[in-house]
C-alpha positions in Angstrom: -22.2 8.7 13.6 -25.5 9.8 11.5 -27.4 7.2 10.0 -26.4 8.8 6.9 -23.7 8.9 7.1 -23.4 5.0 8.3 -25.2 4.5 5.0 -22.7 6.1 3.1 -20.0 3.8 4.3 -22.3 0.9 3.9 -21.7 1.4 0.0 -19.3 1.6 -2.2 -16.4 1.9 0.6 -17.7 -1.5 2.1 -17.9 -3.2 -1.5 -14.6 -2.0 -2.2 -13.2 -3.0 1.1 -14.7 -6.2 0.7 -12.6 -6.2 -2.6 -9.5 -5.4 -0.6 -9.6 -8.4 1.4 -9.4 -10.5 -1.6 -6.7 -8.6 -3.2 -4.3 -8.5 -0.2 -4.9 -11.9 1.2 -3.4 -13.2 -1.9 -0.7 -10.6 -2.0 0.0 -11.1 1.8 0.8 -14.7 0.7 3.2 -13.9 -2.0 5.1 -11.6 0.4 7.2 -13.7 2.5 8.2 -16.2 -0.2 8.9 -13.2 -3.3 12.6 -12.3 -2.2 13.5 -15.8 -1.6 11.8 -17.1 -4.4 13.8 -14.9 -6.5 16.8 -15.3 -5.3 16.3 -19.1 -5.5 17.2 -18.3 -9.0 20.8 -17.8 -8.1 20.6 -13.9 -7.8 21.7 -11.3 -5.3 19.8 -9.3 -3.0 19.8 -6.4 -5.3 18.6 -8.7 -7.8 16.0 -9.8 -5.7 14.8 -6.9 -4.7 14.5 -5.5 -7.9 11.4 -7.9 -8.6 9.7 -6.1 -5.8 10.6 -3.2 -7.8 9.2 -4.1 -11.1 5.4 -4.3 -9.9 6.0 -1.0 -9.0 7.5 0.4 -11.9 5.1 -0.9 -14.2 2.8 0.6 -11.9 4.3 3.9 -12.4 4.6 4.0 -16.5 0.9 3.0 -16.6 -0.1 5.6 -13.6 -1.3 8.5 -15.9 -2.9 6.6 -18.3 -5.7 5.2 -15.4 -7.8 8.7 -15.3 -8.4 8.7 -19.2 -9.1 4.9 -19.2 -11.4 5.4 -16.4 -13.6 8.4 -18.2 -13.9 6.6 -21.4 -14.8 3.4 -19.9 -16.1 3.7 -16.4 -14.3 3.2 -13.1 -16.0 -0.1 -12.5 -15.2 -2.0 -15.7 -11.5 -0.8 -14.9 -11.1 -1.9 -11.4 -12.5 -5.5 -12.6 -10.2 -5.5 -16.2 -6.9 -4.2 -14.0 -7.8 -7.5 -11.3 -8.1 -9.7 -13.8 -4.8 -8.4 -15.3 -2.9 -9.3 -12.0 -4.7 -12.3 -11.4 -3.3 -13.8 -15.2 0.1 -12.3 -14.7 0.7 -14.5 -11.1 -0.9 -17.8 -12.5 1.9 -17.5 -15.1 4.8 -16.5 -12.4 4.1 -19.7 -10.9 5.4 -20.9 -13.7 8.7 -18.9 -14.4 11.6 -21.1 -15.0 14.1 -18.1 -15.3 14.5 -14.7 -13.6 13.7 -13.0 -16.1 10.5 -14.5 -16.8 9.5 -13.8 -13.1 10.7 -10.4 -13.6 8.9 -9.5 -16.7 5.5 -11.0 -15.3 5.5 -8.9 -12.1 5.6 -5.9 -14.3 2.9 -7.3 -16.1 0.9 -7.5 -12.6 2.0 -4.2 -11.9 0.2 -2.6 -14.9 -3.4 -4.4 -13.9 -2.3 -3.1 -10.6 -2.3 0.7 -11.7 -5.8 0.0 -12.9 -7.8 -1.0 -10.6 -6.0 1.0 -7.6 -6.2 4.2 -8.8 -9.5 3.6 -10.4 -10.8 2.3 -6.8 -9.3 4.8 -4.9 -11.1 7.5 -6.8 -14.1 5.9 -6.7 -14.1 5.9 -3.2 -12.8 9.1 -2.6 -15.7 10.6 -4.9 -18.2 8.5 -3.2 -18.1 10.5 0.1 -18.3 13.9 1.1 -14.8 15.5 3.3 -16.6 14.7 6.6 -16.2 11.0 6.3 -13.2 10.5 3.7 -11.2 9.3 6.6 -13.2 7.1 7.7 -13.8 5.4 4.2 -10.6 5.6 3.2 -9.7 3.4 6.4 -12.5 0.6 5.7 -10.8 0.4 2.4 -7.7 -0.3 3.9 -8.8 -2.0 6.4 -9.9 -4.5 4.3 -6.5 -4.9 2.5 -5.4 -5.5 5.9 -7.6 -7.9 7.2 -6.3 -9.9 4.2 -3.0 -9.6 5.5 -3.5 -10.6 8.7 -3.7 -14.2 7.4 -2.1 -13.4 3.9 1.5 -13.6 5.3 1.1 -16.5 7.6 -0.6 -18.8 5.2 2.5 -17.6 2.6 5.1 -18.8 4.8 3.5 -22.1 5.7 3.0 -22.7 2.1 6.7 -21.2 1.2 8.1 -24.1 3.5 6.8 -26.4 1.0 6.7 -24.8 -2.0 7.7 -21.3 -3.3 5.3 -21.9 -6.8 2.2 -22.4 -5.0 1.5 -19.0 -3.1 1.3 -17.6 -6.6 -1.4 -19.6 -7.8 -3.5 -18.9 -4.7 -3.2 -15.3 -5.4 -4.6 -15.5 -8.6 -7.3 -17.3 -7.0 -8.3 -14.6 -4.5 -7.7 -11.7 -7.5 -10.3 -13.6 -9.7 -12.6 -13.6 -6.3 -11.7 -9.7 -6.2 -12.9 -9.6 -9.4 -16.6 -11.0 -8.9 -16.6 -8.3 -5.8 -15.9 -5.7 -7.7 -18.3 -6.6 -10.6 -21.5 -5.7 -7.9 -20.2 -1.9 -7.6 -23.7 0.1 -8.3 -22.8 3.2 -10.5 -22.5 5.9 -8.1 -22.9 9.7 -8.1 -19.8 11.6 -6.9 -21.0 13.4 -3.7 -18.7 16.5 -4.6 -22.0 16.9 -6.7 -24.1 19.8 -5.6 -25.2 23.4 -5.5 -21.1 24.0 -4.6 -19.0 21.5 -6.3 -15.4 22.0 -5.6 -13.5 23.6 -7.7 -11.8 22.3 -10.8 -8.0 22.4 -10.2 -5.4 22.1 -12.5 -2.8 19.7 -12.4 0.3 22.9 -11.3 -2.2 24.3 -8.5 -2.7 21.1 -7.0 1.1 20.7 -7.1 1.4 24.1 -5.6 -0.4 22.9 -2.4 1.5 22.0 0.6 -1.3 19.8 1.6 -1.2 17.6 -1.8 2.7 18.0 -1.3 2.7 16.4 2.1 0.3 13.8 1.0 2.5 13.1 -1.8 6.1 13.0 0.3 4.5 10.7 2.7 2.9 8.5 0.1 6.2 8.2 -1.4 7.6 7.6 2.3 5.3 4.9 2.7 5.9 3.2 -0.6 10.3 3.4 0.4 9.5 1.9 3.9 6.8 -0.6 3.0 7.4 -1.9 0.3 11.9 -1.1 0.0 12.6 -2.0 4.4 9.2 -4.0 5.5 8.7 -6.2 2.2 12.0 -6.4 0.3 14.4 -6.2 3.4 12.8 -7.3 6.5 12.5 -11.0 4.7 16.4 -11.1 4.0 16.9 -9.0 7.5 15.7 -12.5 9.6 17.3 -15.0 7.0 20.6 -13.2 7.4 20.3 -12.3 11.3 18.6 -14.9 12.7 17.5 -17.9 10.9 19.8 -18.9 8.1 17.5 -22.1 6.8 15.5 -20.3 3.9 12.2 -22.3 5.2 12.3 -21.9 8.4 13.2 -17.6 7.5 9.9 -17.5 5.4 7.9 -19.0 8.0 9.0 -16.4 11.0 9.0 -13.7 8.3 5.3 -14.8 7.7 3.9 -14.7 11.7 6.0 -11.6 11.9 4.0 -9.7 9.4 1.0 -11.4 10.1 0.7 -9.7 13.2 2.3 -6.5 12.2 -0.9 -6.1 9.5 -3.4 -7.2 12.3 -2.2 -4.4 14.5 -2.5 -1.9 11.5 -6.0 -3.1 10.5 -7.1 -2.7 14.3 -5.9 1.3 14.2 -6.8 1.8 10.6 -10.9 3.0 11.5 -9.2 5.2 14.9 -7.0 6.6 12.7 -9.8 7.8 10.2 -12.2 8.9 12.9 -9.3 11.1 14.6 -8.5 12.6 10.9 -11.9 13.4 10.8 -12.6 15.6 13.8 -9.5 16.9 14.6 -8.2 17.4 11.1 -5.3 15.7 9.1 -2.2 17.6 10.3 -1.9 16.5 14.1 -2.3 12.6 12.8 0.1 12.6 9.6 3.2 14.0 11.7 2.7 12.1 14.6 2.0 8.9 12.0 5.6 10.3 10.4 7.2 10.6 13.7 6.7 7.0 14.6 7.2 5.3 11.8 11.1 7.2 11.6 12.1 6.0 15.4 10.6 1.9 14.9 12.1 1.5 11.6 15.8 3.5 12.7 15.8 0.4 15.6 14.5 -2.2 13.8 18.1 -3.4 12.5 19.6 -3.4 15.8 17.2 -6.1 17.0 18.5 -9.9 17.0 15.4 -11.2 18.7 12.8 -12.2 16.6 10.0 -11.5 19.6 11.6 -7.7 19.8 11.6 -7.5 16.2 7.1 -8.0 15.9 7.1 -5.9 19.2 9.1 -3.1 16.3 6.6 -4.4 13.3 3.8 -3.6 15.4 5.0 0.0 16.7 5.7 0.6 12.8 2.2 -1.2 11.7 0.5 1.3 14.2 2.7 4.5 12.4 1.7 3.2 8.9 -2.1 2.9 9.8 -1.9 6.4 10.5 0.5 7.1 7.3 -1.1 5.1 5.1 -5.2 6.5 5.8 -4.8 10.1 6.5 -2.8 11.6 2.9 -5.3 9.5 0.6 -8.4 11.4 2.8 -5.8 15.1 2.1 -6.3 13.7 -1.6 -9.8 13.9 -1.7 -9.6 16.7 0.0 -7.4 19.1 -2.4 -8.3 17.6 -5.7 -12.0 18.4 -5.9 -13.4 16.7 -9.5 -10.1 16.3 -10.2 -9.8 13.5 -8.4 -8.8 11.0 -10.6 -5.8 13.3 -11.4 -5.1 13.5 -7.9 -5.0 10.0 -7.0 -2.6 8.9 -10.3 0.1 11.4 -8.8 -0.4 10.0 -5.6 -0.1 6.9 -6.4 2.5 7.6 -8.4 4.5 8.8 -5.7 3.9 6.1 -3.5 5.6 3.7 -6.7 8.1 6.0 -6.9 9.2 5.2 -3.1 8.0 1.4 -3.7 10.3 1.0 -6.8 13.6 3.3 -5.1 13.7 1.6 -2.0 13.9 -1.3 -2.6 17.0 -1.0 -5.1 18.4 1.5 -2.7 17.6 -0.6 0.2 19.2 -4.1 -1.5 22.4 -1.8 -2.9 23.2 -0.5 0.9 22.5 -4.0 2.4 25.4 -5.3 0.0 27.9 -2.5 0.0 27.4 -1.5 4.1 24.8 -3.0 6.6 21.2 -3.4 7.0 21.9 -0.4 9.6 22.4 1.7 7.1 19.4 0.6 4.8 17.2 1.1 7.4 18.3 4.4 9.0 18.0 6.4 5.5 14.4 5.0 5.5 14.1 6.3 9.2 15.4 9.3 7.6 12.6 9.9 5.0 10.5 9.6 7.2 11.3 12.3 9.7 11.2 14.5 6.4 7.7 13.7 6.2 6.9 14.5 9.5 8.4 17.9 8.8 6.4 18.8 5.9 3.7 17.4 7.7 3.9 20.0 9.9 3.8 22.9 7.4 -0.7 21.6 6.8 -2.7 24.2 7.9 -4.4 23.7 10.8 -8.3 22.1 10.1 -9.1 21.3 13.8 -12.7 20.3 14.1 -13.4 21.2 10.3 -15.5 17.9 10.0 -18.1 17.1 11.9 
């Protein structure tokens, strides 16, 4: 790699990965203890599920408002005012007495959430040119998942003694987010030039089968992720395999431990490959796998067969998860921020559906079911995928 090009990843995508790894190690060690947690309350899994859902919701309704909050007041002061936002909303879900109370303050969460994602994700995207927005996008998320390679195991040790505490740690590491972010330097977008991109509008953009597979799949990911891996998988081993609650979020925690820690170590490859070889070839085959590990995964009693299935998927959603957001930047041109709200509004829409969905299925037929319509949307993905027009060594 150029040494400009190293320097241009040395900025604002290393700050704001270095933000990342705040953000998810808390969120990591929420994970394996928020179903439970829940449903400690006396609800059902639908129930439970449905305050993974919330965060996501909220995230939604407050989705298009991010780009007009960002041009009046900066991306910077948003990204720090949205992780402060989180950080006060979990202090105070540590303290929830009722189900509703948790409920309401995970929405809560979810709006800070909105702000400083899509204001982050922008700013990164804008702070590269198309030849490394793969690259970038993957030290971004490779920092959320370095935090989640211990996020999840230090949440299940701490959910064996107490299902309060991992929320107040999370605040902690949001508020340590915060100061990160606070040292962003104001940057100039590099779409900046003599040839600027052009400025889309929000229908042509829609009109695009590349925003449209980036979209599909980021709503893929958010159903799978967030509606099978973090709402089901948890109530998948305490129903399958280890019916005491403690010792559930503690396997539940390793499990996903080392599913993130595979994902992190293909995150960078992933980027590199979307970046000489184009993004078509690396989002189906991301799409492909991720549909055939998570169509198995409920047929698994074995909790060692069951990482062995995490870490297939992990490698499929390092893929899924880098390559649409670079597509993003791609497409949008200086209307980025645009860009990145419907994205990410996509993704929420998955995140906040399949989890309901998933719940509903598990109580009305099997976890079989809830995980093969999952495997199902994803192998949509992979089709529409396929319909990108080929960009094979566009970037150097």
């Amino acid at each position: 790699m150029p040494t400009n090009s190293r320097a241009a990843l040395r900025g604002a995508p290393l700050i704001l990965g270095a933000m990342a790894v705040c953000v998810a190690l808390g969120y990591g060690i929420v994970v394996p203890v928020l179903p439970t947690f829940a449903a400690s309350f006396g609800v059902g899994a639908f129930a439970s599920s449905a305050v993974v859902s919330v965060f996501a919701l909220a995230r939604l309704a407050m989705s298009p408002f991010a780009p007009r909050l960002d041009r009046r007041f900066g991306e910077r002061g948003i990204v720090v005012s949205g992780l402060l936002i989180v950080a006060l909303s979990s202090a105070a879900a540590g303290m929830a007495q009722t189900y509703l109370a948790l409920l309401v303050l995970r929405g809560l969460g979810g709006i800070g959430s909105a702000m400083f994602s899509i204001s982050s994700m922008s700013l990164l995207l804008g702070s590269v040119g198309p030849e490394l927005r793969g690259r970038a996008t993957a030290l971004y998320h490779g920092g959320f998942l370095i935090g989640g390679v211990a996020g999840p195991a230090a949440g299940g040790l701490l959910g064996g003694f107490s299902h309060r505490a991992p929320f107040f740690v999370y605040a902690g590491t949001l508020l340590l987010a915060a100061a990160v972010a606070s040292r962003l330097p104001s940057i100039q977008s590099a779409d900046a030039g003599p040839n600027p991109p052009p400025d889309r509008s929000v229908g042509e953009l829609l009109r695009d089968v590349r925003f449209q597979a980036a979209c599909f799949s980021g709503w893929a990911q958010g159903w799978n992720s967030v509606g099978v891996r973090a709402a089901l998988i948890p109530l998948f081993v305490a129903a399958t395999m280890y019916p005491d609650p403690r010792q559930a979020a503690r396997w539940t925690g390793v499990l996903m431990a080392l599913a993130a820690g595979v994902q992190a170590l293909a995150l960078y490859p992933a980027g590199a490959v979307a970046d000489k070889v184009g993004r078509r070839a690396p989002m189906v085959a991301g799409a492909a796998l991720a549909a055939v590990s998570i169509g198995v995964a409920p047929f698994t009693r074995s909790p060692i067969w069951l990482g062995v299935i995490m870490a297939v998927y992990a490698l499929a959603s390092a893929i899924s998860g880098t390559v649409p957001a670079a597509v993003v930047g791609d497409v949008a041109g200086k209307q980025r921020g645009r860009g990145v709200a419907i994205f990410s509004m996509s993704t929420d829409i998955g995140a906040i559906v399949g989890p309901l969905v998933g719940g509903l299925l598990v109580d009305s037929t099997s976890f079989a079911v809830a995980f093969g319509v999952g495997a199902a949307i994803w192998a949509a993905s992979a089709g529409l995928s396929s319909r990108i027009p080929s960009t094979r060594r566009r970037y150097p």
